[in-house]
Structure formats: C-alpha cells, structure tokens
Phi, psi and omega in degrees: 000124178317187217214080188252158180272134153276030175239052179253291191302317129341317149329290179293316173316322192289289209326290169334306124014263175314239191347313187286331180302296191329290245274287179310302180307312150325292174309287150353305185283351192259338187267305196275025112350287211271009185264303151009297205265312201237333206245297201271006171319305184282346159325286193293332162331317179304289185310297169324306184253348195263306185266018187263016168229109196275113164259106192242120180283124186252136184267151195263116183301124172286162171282184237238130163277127175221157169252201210290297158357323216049062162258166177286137145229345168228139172231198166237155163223133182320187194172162188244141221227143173234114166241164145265112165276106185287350178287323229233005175268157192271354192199124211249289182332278163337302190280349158313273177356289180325310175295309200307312189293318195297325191113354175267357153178182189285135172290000180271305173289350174260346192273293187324301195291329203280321182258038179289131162316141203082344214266140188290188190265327179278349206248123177324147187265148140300099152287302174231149190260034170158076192279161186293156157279344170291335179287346165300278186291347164286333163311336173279321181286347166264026150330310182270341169286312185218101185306305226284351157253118186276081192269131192234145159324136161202237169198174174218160182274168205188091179266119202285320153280035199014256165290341176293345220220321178334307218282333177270319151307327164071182181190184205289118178231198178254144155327151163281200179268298191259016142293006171253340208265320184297321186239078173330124156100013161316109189286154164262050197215346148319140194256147178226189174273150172231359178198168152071188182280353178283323196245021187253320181258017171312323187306314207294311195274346170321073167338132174263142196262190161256203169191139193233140130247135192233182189264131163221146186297197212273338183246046173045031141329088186303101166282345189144161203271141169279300188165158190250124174239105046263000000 
C-alpha cells in the first residue's frame, strides 16, 4: 500500500492562500490598467498632446512714478504670479476647492474668474497677482495633483508713500470688458490705470507685454524653454 502524508492539507491550505493573494494583486493591477487606459485616457491624452507645448504670458513692469523732487511714488516690486490653466485640470471642482482653502479667494469668486467673458478655452486664468511664499511651497508640493497651477515671476505695484500720495497717484484696475473688445490680443488679467497719473499716463507706464513657451511633462513640470517674447 502507497504511503500517504496526512500534512498535506495544510499545504494546500497555505497554496491556496498564496494564489488567492497572486490572484488579488493581479486583479488590482488590472483595475488600475483598465482606469490608465480607459477611464483616465483622454485626461493624460489631453495633457500629453494638447499641453506639452505651455504658453505663460509675462506682463510687461509699468513705469516708474517720480515727483518733482525725484522720489518714487509708484514702483514695481517682484512677486510671485499664480495661474490656472482649466483646460489641463483633470477635476475643475476640485482644484477651485483646493484654491478656495489655500485662500486667494472665495469658490464663487474663482468659478466669475475662471468663467469670465472673453477669456480663450486655452489660455490661462490670474488667480493671484502675488502670492504669499508658503502658499508657493503648498502649491509646489501639490504639484502632480494639480499640473493645471502654475506659479510663475512677475511683479505687483508698489507706493512707496503710501496713503499720502494715492489721491494723486491714483491705482490699479483689471481691463474692461469693452477695452478688450477695442484691443485685440489683450490679456484679461491685464491691470491698467484707474485714477489718478496711473490712468492720465496710462500710455507712457503701460508695460509691454510677453510671452514664454515652455515644454512641460505630463504633471506640469517645466522640461524647458522654446523661446521668449519680447
């Protein structure tokens, strides 16, 4: 009579086990397979073929204020500039959301900007003209959740005599509506004068603006410069 082990079953049990972990992992690599391929496709599709070429518009520093004396009464001082491209987010909700907590505005006031008249389908929104730097590095550090924010160099204006000075110096407003429509290729996040010697000289302190393309991966990683304009 053959010989048989009664510990066999145990055996089988671990085998069994074991194939069902393979088994699961598998299946697992197959769900996030078919979200890759089929669910989330036309996202990185987008990203890939549509956003690997980047346009980021550089606003041009108006000039310099001075009075008879020769003091500064308006200047530029750097900054850090925050956009949003809505095209390249994968959940437009979400990344408001995201804005609203960080704090440059309200989800009501970010939905008005993002859906402002005129604005191309491609062409980047200004969320903020001058962010704080810690809102810099949470925004960096969320970077692969959301490609579609940008933080780029810019400037913010800047009176140096502060309140002594306003009524004459005057200050800042977004373009209108039907100054976009008279000047073709306008960004609308451009700032112009609105009181005061900013909108009596607007022509003479009016910056010129630019333009960068730059290369970026699939999570909005700047790969490199094309070329700059002006």
């Amino acid at each position: 009579m053959p010989y048989v082990r009664d510990d066999l079953t145990p055996f089988r049990r671990r085998a069994l086990v074991l194939v069902l972990v393979i088994a699961a992992g598998l299946g697992a690599l197959e769900l996030r397979f078919l979200d890759l391929q089929i669910l989330s496709g036309a996202y990185w599709h987008r990203l890939a073929e549509n956003n690997r070429l980047r346009r980021v518009p550089l606003p041009g520093p108006r000039g310099r204020i001075y009075d008879a004396r020769g003091r500064v009464l308006a200047d530029n001082r750097p900054s850090y500039r925050l956009l949003l491209y809505p095209a390249e987010a994968r959940n437009l909700g979400e990344t408001v959301l995201f804005l609203a907590r960080l704090g440059v505005g309200t989800a009501a006031e970010l939905n008005a900007r993002i859906r402002a008249p005129g604005r191309q389908p491609m062409a980047p929104v200004l969320i903020s003209p001058s962010l704080r730097w810690e809102d810099v590095t949470r925004i960096r550090a969320r970077q692969t959740d959301h490609p579609e924010l940008v933080v780029v160099d810019g400037f913010r204006r800047w009176y140096p005599q502060g309140p002594l000075t306003a009524h004459a110096v005057g200050h800042l407003r977004l373009v209108s509506r039907k100054e976009l429509r008279a000047q073709s290729g306008l960004d609308p996040d451009t700032l112009v004068g609105a009181t005061g010697i900013e909108a009596l000289a607007e022509k003479e302190l009016a910056g010129v603006p630019g333009q960068r393309r730059v290369v970026v991966s699939a999570v909005g990683r700047v790969l490199g410069i094309v070329d700059e304009t002006p």
